[in-house]
C-alpha positions in Angstrom: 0.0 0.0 0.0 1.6 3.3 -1.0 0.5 6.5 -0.9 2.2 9.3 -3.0 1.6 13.1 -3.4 0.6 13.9 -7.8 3.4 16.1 -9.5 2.4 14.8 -13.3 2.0 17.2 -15.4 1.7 15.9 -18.7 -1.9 16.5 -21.0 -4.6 15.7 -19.6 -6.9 12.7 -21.8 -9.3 14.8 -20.8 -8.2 16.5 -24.6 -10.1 13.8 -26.3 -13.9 15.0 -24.8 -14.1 16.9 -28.6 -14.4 13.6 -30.0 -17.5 12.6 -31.9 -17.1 8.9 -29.6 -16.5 7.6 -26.7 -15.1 4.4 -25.2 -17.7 1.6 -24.1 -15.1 -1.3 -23.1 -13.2 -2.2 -25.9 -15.5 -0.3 -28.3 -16.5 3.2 -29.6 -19.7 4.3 -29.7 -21.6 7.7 -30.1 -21.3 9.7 -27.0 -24.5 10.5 -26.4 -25.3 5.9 -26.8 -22.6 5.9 -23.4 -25.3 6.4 -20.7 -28.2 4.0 -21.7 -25.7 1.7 -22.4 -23.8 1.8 -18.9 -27.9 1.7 -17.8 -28.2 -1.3 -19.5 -25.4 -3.0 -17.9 -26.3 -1.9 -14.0 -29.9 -2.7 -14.5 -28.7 -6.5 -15.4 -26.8 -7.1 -12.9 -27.9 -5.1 -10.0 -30.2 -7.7 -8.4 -26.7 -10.2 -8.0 -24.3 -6.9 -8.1 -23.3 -7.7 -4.1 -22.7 -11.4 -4.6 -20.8 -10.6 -7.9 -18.5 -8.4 -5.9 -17.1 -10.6 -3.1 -16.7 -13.5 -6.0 -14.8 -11.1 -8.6 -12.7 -9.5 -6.0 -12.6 -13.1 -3.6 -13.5 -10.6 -0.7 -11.1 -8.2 -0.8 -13.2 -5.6 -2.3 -14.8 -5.0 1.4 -10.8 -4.7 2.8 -10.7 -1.7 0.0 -14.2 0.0 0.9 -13.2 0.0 4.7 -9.7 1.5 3.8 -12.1 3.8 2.2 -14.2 4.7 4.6 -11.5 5.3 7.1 -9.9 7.7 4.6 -13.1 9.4 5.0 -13.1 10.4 8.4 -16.9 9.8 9.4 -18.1 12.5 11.7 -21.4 13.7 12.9 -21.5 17.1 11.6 -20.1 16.0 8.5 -23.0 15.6 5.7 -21.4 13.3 3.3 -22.9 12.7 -1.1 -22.0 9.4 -2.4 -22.0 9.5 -5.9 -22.6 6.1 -8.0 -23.4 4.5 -4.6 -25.8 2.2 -6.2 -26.5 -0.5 -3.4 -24.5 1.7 -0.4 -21.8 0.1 0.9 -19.9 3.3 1.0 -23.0 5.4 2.2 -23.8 2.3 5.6 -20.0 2.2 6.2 -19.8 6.0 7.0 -22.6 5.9 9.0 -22.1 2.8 10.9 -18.5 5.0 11.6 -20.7 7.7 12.9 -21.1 10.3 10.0 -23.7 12.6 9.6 -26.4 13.0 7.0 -25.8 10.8 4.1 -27.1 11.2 0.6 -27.1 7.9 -1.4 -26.9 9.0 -5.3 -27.2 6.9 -9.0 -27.9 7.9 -12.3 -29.1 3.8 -12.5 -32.6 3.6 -10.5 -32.4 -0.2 -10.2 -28.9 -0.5 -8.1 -30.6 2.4 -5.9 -33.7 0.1 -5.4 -31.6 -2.6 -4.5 -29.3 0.0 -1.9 -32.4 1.6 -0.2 -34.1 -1.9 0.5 -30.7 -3.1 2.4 -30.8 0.4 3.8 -34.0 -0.4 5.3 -33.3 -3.2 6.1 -30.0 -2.1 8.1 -32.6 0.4 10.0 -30.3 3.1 8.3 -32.5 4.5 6.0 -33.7 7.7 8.7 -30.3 8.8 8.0 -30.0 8.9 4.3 -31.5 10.8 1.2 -31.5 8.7 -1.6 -31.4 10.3 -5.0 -31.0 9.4 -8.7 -28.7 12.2 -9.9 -26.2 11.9 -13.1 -23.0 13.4 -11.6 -22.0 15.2 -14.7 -25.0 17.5 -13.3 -25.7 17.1 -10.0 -28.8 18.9 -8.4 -27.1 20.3 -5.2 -26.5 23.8 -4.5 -22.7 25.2 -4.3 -20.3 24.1 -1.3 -23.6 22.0 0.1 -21.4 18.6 1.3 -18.3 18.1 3.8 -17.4 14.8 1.6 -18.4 13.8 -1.8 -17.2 9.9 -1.9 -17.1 7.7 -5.5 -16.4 4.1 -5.7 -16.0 2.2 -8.7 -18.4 4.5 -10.7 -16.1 7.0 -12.7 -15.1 5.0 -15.0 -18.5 4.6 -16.1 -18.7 8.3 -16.5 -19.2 9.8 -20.4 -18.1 13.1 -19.1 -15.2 12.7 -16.3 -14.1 16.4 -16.4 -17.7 17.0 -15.6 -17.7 14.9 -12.4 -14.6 16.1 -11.1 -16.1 19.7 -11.8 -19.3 19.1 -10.3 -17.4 17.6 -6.9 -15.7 20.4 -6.3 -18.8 22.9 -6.8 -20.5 20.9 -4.5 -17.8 20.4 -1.9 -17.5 23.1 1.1 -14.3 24.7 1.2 -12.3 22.5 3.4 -14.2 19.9 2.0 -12.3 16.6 0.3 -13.4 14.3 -2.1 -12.0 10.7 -2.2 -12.3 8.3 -5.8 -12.0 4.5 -5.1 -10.9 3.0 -8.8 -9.7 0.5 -10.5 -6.2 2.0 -11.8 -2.9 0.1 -13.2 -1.1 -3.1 -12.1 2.4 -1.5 -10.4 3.5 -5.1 -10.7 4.5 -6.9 -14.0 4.5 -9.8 -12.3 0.8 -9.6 -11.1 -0.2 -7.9 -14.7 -0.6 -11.5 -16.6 -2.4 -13.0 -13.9 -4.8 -10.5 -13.3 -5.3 -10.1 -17.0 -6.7 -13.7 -17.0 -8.6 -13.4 -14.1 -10.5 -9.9 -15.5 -10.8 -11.9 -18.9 -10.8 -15.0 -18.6 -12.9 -16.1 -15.2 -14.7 -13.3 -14.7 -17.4 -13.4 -18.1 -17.6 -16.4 -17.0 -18.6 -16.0 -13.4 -21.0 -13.4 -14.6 -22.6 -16.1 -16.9 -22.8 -18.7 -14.2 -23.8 -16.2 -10.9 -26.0 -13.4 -13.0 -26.7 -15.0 -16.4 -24.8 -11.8 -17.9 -21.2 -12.9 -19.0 -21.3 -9.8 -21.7 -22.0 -7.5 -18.8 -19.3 -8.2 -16.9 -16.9 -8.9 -20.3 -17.5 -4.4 -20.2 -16.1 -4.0 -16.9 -13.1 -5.8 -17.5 -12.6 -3.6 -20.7 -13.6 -0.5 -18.8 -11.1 -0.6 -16.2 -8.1 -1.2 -19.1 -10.0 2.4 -20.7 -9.9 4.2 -17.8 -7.1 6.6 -16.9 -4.1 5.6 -15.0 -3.2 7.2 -11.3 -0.9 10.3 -12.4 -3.4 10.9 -15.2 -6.6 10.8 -12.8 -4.5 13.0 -10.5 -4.5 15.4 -13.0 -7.4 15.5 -14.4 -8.3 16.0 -10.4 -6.0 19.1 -9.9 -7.6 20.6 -13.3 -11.1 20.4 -11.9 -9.7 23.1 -9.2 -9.3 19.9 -6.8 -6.1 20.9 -4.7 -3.4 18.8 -2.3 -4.0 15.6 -5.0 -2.8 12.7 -3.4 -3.5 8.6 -4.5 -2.8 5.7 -2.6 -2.1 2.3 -4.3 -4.2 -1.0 -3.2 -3.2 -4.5 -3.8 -0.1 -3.6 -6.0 -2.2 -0.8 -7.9 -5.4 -3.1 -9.1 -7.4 -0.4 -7.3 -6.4 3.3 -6.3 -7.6 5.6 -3.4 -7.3 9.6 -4.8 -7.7 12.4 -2.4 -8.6 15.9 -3.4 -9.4 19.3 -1.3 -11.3 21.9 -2.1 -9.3 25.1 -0.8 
């Protein structure tokens, strides 16, 4: 686990937004086709999305979210939005650490379903707003939230720039957002092995557990699409986003970024 303070400064990929496409996976398709078919792919699997996780990641993806958590710094009087929290693990982790005020947020109405049923189930539900909200446009007034908190949902983004934007017009000042991701393998070792895992087992498992192995062939391809740590730091620090820090998990499969706003 390492943790290091962004000095890239190298062009953002941000440069490519003027293009008439955009990545879906492995493939491009019209920008504008990006969000119904991310919609697509949550609304098939969001009934078996928990299950799915702990077999994908063999557990360990709960070891990252309460790294994540902690990273927040749950406390009372801090109201926290968690963007692309589909079925709220992030959201019932800060307030089972004693946060404030949580508002649970999707573009995808079925994973939201799925969170606020657990949520009422967990008797936490008193303590959360649950909204579907695209985060390239998010309907909260300016400097509204002490945390703004995304796990494994930018990559699904058409419009990343926009998020990061959005965050920090949300964010109070002295406010800090936190991105849990899927980034690059530091290890070549590890690289081959994971590669066969992401492509190899994991369509598979997502035929056999949800009946969706095409679904799950996307997220494989979508983490390989999505910017690597130095580049996410920048495209962080161009947002207005200020002391940009990551922290590699698991030899870099996933990445903790930090960002203020000042």
């Amino acid at each position: 686990m390492t943790e290091q303070l962004s000095s890239h400064t190298s062009p953002s990929s941000s440069a490519d937004f003027d293009r008439d496409t955009i990545d879906f996976g492995y493939r491009d398709v019209p920008r504008n086709e990006k969000k119904p078919l991310v919609r697509q792919v949550f609304e098939s699997v969001a009934g078996k999305y928990d299950l799915m996780n702990d077999a994908m990641s063999l557990g360990i993806h709960r070891v990252w979210k309460r790294i994540f958590v902690t990273m927040l710094s749950p406390q009372p009087n801090h109201r926290l939005l968690d963007l692309a929290g589909g079925t709220g693990d992030i959201t019932f982790g800060w307030l089972r650490r004693g946060g404030g005020h949580a508002v649970l947020s999707d573009i995808n109405e079925a994973m939201l379903t799925v969170g606020r049923e657990r949520a009422i189930k967990a008797g936490l539900i008193s303590d959360i707003d649950v909204c579907v909200a695209d985060a390239e446009a998010l309907p909260f007034p300016d400097a509204s939230m002490d945390r703004v908190s995304m796990a494994f949902g930018l990559r699904n983004c058409t419009d990343k720039d926009a998020v990061l934007r959005e965050v920090r017009r949300v964010l109070k000042p002295g406010g800090r957002f936190l991105c849990l991701e899927f980034s690059r393998v530091e290890s070549p070792a590890l690289a081959p092995i994971y590669d066969a895992w992401s492509f190899q087992v994991l369509p598979r498992m997502g035929q056999m557990i949800a009946g969706d192995a095409e679904s799950y062939q996307y997220l494989a391809e979508s983490i390989r699409m999505f910017p690597d740590q130095e580049a996410l730091a920048l495209m962080m620090r161009n947002a207005g986003l200020e002391r940009v820090t990551y922290k590699n998990l698991s030899g870099g499969i996933v990445a903790i970024h930090s960002g203020w706003r000042l």
